[in-house]
N, C-alpha and C positions, 0 to 999 in steps of 0.2 A: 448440598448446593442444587439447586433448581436444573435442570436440563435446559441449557441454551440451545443444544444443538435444534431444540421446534423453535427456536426464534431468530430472527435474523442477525446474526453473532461472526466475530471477526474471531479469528485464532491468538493468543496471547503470546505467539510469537512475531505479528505485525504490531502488537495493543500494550508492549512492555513497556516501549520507550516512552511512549505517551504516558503512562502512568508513574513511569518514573521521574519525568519532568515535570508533571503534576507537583508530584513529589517535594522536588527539589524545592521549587515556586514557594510554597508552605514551610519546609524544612529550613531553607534559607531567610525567611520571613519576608520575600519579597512581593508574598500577597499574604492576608490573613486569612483563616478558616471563612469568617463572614464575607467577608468580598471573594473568597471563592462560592463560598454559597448561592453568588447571582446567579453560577452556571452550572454548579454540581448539586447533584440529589444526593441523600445520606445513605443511600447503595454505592455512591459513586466516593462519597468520603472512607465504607468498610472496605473500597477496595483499596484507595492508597495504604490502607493498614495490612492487608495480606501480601502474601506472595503470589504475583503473578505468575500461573503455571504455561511455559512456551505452547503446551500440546492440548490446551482447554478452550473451550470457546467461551466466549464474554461479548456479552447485549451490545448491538452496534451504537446500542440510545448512550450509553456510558462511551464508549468511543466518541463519538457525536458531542459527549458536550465536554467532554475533556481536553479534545481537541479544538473547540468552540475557545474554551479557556485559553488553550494556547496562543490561538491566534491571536487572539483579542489581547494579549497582556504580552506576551514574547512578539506575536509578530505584528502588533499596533494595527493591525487587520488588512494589513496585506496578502494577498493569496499567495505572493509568490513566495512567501515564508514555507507553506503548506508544500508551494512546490517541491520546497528546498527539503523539507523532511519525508517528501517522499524518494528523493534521491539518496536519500542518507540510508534511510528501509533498502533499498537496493542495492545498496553498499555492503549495508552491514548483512544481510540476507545471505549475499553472497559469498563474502567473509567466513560468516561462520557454514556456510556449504549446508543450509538446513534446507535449501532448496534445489535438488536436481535439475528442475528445468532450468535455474539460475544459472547451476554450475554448467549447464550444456553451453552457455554461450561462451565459455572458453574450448569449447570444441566445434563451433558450427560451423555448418558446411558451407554458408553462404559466401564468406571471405574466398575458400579455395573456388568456388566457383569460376570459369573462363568470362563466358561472355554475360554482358549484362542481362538479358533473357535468362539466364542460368543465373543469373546471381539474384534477380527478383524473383524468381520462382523457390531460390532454398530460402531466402526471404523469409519470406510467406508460410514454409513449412516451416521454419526456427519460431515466427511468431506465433501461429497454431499453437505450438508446444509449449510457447512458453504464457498463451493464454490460460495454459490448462491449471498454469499456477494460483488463477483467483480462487479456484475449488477448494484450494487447499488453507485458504487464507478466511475465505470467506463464503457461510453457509447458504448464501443467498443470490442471486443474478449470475447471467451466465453470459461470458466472455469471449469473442470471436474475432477473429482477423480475415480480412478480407481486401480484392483489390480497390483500390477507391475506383466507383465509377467516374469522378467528374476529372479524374488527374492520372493521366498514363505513369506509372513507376512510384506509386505509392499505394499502400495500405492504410485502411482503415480499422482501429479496432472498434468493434460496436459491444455495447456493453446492456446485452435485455435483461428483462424479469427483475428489472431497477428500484422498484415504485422503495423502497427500503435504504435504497442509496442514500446517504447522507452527500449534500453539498462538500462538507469538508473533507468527504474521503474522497469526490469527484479532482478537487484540487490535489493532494498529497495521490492520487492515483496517477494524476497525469507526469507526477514528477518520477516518481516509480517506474513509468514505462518507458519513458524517454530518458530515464538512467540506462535503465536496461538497452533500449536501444543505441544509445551510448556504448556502451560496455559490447555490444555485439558491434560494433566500430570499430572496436582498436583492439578485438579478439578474432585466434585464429589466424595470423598472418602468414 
């Protein structure tokens, strides 16, 4: 297998689902090989035939337009579909504990915090840490959290070294964080 780790490549433990719902799509005959062909390359068809390995990296291009497919045929091209399945990556992330920063937000300190001063500053440390999760996910851009300048009591996370970003992970990213942010909500009580 080619070395993805020189190319901008997602972990095949965020890139399973998607290939598995590929998958289905085809399996279930609810698209044919041909009409999957508008958006998948035949790299992209050898992979619905292998096993996805959780701990290998796979081409963000093939993420890109598997997810492309998605949209376009499950979620009739809505983005907030993309949302919805990034929320579900944080669900299920967390579920199965493959992610420590994940699992920290059933420990974060920012819940026990007193005052609000103290609760946006562990804040901000919890999202730090749990930025440090894109590394892990993915080989390319790098992740940060920060106060918003234009809005007192809010973070912004800034996402550089992008020009690789696919739009469709910019979508299923944002549902991903604001799971997560979610989940650091109603954790730690």
């Amino acid at each position: 297998a080619p070395d993805m780790s020189a190319r901008p490549s997602i972990k095949g433990s965020a890139f399973l689902k998607v290939v598995e719902d590929v998958a289905k799509l085809l399996d279930g005959q609810a698209l044919s090989r041909p009409e999957a062909g508008r958006w998948l390359r035949p790299d992209d068809f050898a992979l619905l035939e292998a096993e996805v390995v959780i701990s290998r990296w796979y081409d963000i291009r093939s993420y890109e337009r598997m997810t492309g497919l998605l949209l376009a045929v499950e979620g009739r091209g809505n983005p907030e579909y993309l949302r919805g399945r990034g929320r579900q990556t944080a669900r299920r992330l967390l579920e199965a504990g493959l992610y420590t920063q994940l699992e920290y937000l059933q420990r974060t300190e920012a819940a026990r915090a007193k005052s609000p001063d103290e609760r946006f500053a562990a804040f901000g440390r919890d999202l730090r840490i749990l930025t440090t999760m894109s590394a892990s996910i993915l080989n390319f851009s790098k992740w940060g959290a920060r106060p918003d300048p234009e809005l007192a009591g809010r973070y912004v996370i800034e996402v550089t070294e992008a020009h690789d970003f696919p739009e469709v992970l910019c979508w299923t990213s944002d549902g991903l964080v604001n799971e997560m942010a979610a989940q650091h909500r109603t954790s730690g009580k």
